[in-house]
C-alpha positions in Angstrom: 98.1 32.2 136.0 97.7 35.4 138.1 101.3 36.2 137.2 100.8 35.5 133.4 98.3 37.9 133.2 100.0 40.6 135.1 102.8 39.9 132.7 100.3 40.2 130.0 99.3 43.4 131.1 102.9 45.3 131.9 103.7 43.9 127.8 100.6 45.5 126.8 101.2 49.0 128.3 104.7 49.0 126.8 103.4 48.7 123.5 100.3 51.0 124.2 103.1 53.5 124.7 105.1 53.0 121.3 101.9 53.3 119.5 101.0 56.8 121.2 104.6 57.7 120.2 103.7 56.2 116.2 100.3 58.2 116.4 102.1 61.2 117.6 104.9 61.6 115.0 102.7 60.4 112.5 99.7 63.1 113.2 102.3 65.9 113.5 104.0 65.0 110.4 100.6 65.1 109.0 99.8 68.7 110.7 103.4 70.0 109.4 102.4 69.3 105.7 98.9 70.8 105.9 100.7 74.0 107.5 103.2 73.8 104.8 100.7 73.7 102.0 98.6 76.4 103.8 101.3 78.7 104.0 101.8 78.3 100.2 98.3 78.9 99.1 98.3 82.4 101.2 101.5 83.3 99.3 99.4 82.6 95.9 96.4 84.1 96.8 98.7 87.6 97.7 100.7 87.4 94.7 97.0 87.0 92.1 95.9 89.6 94.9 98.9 92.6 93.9 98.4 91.0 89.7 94.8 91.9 90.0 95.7 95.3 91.6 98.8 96.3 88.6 95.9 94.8 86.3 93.3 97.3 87.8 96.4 100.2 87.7 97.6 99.7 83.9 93.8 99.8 82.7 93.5 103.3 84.4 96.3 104.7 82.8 95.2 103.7 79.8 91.7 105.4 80.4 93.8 108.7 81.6 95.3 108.8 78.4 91.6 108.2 76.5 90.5 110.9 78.5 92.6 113.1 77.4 91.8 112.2 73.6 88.4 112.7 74.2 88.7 116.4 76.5 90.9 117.4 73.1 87.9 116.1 70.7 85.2 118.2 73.1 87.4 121.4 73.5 88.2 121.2 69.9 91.6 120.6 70.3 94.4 118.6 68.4 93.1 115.0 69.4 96.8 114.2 70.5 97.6 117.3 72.6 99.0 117.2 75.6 100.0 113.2 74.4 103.7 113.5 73.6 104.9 110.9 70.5 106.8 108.2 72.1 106.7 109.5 75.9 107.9 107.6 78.7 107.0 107.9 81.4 107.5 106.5 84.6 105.4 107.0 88.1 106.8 105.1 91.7 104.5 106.4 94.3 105.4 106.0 97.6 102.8 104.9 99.4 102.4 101.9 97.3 104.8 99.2 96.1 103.6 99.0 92.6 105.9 101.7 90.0 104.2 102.4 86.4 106.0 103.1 82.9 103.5 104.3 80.0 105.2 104.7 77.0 103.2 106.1 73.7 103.7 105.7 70.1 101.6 107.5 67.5 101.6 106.1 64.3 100.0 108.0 60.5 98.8 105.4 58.0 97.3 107.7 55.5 94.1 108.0 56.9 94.3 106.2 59.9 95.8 107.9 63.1 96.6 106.3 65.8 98.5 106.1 69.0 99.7 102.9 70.9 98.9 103.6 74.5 101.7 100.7 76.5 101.4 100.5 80.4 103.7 98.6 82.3 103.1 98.1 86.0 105.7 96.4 88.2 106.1 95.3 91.5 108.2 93.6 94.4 106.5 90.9 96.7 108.3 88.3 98.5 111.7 89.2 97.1 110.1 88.4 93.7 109.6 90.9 91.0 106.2 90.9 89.1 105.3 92.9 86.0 101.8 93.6 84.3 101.4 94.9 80.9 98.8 96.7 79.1 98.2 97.4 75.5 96.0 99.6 73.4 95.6 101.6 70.4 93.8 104.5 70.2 92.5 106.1 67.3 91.6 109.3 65.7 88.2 108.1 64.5 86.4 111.5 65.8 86.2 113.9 62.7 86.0 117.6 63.4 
């Protein structure tokens, strides 16, 4: 009886053992995924990051070129001074990774004079380009 039991008891620990090596593989397959799907959802969170940033940029340069409509109207100016018709042009800074094109296009409808202000900002992030685009149309609405 003693020696079933001590029989018993050398089974048991065997098997103890191949279920700590189940639990084992099965709780680090478990931790790999979770690191796998964290690792992704940084990569995300970067890349909305740098399209809310070239979002942010192509806005500004759209502004820069309202402001300059709007110095021309309070100076008295041609409204489109200093605005060449279909300009392209194109800034890479480099202290930042993001590169802008604005290109202009001012169009005469009779009356109605306008420009269309296009900003393109583009980028490179985890060996991925990335563009963001802007539109606007500004008008000649100011009378003089």
């Amino acid at each position: 009886m003693l020696d079933q039991n001590v029989k018993n008891i050398k089974k048991r620990k065997a098997f103890t053992m191949l279920e700590l090596i189940v639990a084992i593989f099965v709780i680090s397959f478990a931790l790999l995924g979770i690191y796998s799907i964290v690792q992704e959802i940084i990569i995300y969170n970067s890349i909305a990051s740098s399209r809310l940033i070239a979002a942010y940029l192509a806005q500004e340069e759209i502004e820069n070129v309202r402001n300059i409509r709007d110095r021309n109207w309070l100076q008295k100016e041609q409204w489109d001074r200093d605005i060449s018709s279909t300009e392209s042009i194109s800034y890479d800074d480099p202290f930042s990774r993001f590169s802008k094109k604005i290109t202009i296009n001012h169009s005469d409808d009779g009356e109605l004079k306008k420009m269309e202000v296009l900003v393109k900002v583009e980028w490179k992030q985890n060996g991925k380009n990335y563009s963001v685009a802007a539109m606007e149309n500004l008008y000649n609405w100011y009378s003089q």
